[in-house]
C-alpha positions in Angstrom: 105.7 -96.6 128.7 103.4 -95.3 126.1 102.6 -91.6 126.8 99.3 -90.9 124.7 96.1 -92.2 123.7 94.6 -91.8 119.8 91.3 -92.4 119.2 90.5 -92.8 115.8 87.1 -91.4 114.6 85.1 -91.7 111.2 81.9 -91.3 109.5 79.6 -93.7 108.6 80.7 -93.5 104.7 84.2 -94.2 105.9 85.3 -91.2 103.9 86.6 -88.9 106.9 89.0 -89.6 109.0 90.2 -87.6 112.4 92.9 -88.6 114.8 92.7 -87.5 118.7 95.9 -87.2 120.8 95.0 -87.7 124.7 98.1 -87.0 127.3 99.1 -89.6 129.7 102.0 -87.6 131.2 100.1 -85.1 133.5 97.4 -87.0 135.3 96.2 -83.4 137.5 95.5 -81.5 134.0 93.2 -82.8 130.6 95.4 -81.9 127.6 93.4 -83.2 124.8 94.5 -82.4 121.2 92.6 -82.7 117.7 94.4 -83.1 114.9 93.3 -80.6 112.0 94.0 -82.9 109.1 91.0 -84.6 107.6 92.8 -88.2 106.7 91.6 -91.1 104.1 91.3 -94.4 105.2 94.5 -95.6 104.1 96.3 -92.1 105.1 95.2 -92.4 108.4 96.5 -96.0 108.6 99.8 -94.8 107.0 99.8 -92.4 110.0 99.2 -95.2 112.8 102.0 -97.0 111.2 104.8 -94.1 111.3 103.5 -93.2 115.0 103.8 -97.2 116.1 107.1 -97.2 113.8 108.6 -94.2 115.9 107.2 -95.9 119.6 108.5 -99.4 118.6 111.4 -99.1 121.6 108.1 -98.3 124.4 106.3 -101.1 122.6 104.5 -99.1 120.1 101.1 -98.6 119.4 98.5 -101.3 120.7 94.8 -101.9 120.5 92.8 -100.7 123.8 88.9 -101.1 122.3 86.8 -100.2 120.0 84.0 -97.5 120.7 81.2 -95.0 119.4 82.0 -92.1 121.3 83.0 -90.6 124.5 80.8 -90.4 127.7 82.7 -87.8 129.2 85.8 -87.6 132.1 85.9 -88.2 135.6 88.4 -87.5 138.2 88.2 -88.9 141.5 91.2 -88.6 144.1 93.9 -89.0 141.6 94.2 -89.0 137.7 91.6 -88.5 135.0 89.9 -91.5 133.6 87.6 -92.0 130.5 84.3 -93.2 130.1 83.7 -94.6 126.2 80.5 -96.2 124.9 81.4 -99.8 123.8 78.4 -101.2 123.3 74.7 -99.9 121.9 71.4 -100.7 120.5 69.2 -99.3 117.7 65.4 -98.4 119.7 64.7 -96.3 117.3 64.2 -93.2 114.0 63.1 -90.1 114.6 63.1 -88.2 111.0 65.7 -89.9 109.7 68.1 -90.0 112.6 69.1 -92.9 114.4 67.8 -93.5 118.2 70.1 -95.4 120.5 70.8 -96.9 123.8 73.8 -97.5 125.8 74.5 -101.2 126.4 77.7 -101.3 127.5 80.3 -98.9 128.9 83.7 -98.7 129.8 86.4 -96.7 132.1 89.8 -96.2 131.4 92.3 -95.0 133.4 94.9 -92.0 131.4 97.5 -91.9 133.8 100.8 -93.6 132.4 101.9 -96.1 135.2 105.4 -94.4 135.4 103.6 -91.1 136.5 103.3 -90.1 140.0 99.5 -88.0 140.6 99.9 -84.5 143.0 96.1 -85.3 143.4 95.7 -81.3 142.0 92.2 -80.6 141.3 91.4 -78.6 138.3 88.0 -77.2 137.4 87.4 -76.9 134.1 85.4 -73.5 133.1 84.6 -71.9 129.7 82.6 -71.9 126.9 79.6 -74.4 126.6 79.1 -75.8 123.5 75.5 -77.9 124.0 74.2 -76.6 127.2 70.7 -78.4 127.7 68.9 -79.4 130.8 68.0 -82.9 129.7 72.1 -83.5 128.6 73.1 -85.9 131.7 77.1 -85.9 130.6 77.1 -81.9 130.6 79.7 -81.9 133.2 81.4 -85.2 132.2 81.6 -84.0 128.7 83.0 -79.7 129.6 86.3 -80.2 129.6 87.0 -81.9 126.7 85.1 -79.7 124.6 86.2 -76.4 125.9 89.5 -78.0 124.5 88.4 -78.8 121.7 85.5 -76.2 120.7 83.1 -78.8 119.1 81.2 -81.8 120.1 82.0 -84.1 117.7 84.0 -86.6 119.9 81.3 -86.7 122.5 78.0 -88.1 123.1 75.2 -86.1 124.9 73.2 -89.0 126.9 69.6 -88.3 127.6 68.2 -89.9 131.1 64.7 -91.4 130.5 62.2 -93.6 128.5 61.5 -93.7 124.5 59.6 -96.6 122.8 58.2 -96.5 119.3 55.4 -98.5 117.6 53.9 -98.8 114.2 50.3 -99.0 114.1 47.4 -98.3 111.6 44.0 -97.1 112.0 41.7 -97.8 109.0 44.3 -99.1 107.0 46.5 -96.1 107.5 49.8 -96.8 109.2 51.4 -94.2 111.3 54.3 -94.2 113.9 53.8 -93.7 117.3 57.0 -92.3 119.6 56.8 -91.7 123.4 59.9 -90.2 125.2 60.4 -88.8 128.8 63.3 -87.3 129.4 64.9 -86.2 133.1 66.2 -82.9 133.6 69.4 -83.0 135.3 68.7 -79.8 137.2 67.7 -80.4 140.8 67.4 -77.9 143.2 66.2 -79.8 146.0 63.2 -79.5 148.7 65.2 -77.1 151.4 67.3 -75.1 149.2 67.1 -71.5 150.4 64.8 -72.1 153.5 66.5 -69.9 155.6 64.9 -66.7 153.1 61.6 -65.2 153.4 58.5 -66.5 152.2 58.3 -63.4 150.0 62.0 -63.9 148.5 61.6 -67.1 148.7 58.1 -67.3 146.4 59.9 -64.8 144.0 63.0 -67.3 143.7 60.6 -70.1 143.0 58.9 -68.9 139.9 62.3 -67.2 138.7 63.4 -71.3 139.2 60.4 -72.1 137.7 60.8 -70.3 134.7 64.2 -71.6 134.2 62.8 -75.3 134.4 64.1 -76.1 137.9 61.7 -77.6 140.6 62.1 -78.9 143.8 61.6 -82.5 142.2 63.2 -84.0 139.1 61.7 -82.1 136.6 60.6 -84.8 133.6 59.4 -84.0 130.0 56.8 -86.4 128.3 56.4 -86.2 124.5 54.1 -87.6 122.4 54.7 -87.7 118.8 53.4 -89.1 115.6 54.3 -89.4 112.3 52.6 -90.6 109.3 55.2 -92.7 107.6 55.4 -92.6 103.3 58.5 -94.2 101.1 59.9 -94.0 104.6 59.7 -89.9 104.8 58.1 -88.4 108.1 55.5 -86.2 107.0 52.6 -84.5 108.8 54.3 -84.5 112.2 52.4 -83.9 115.2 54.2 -83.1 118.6 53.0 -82.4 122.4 54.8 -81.7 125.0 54.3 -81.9 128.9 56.4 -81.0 131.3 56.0 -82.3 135.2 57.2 -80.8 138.1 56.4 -79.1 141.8 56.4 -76.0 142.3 55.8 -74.6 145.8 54.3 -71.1 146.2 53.3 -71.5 150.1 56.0 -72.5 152.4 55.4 -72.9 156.0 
């Protein structure tokens, strides 16, 4: 049975080429391994050949789906499995760079059928390469890139709303873009009601500070950009943040 996964990744020019190795063997532990070879197009495919050339007796190499980046991993009583973007939509540009939503995801499992799970639970801990409170797949997204010390595999999700309009006011077009964004902090209406008020007030605005409220916090921004040749110029961003904050609890 085959005992790995490779993803194949590439930039937009086609010019770079990186290979991904994912374990099957282990189910209890992610090993993820990056291969440190920048490949051509045709080197790569060279490479795909000589690995399904060498797995021809297991069946060799064979086409799972095709994908624009990984959601994260998730275990749940048994082995790891992988969540992959296999379907999105353009919404919009923000200076250049390309807004998108997911349309369609996918989850597959890494265990290799032949291979028994001990149901071991493993937390993964260490360096965190994008920490942001609006990043939704923080946690889905840790373990892989403590492995791999870098982000380019993965795709941070943002939870929320973003629409974008052309319009024009005395013959002068500009673009208008809203976004909210959800925080995916949440500490909850009775966490630490057992303190007093005085500790408890303190804890608040240290929370407070941090950008965690008893509700969902959610961040609205406005921003418009006068559009020339297609370069954002004159940019003008506001931000506002809602959330509640309790300073008397009874």
């Amino acid at each position: 049975m085959p005992q790995n996964f490779y993803m194949i990744g590439r930039d937009k020019s086609r010019t770079y080429w990186k290979v991904l190795k994912i374990d099957r063997l282990d189910p209890s532990e992610l090993t993820v391994l990056e291969d440190s070879t920048t490949y051509t197009e045709r080197e790569c495919s060279d490479l795909l050949r000589r690995i399904h050339e060498g797995n021809r007796s297991t069946g060799g190499l064979k086409f799972v789906t095709t994908c624009y980046g990984i959601v994260g991993f998730i275990k749940f009583l048994g082995p790891y499995y992988m969540l992959v973007i296999t379907k999105r939509r353009k919404i919009g540009a923000i200076c250049g760079h390309t807004v998108y939503a997911v349309s369609k995801s996918e989850m597959i499992p890494l265990q290799n059928p032949s291979v028994q799970s001990n149901i071991d639970e493993n937390s993964e801990t260490g360096h965190v390469l994008y920490e942001n409170m609006f990043v939704w797949n923080e946690f889905l997204t840790r373990g892989i890139r403590n492995h791999l010390q870098n982000t380019i595999w993965t795709v941070a999700l943002v939870y929320g709303f973003f629409k974008q309009e052309t319009l024009a006011i005395s013959g002068r077009e500009f673009i208008l873009t809203l976004i909210a964004r959800r925080s995916r902090h949440y500490a909850g209406t009775r966490s630490q009601r057992m303190r007093t008020k005085q500790t408890l007030w303190i804890d608040e605005l240290k929370q407070w500070w941090m950008g965690v409220f008893r509700n969902s916090l959610v961040e609205n921004q406005a921003l418009v950009c006068h559009n020339t040749l297609y370069k954002f110029i004159d940019a003008m961003d506001q931000q506002l943040r809602n959330g509640v904050l309790w300073l008397l609890w009874l």
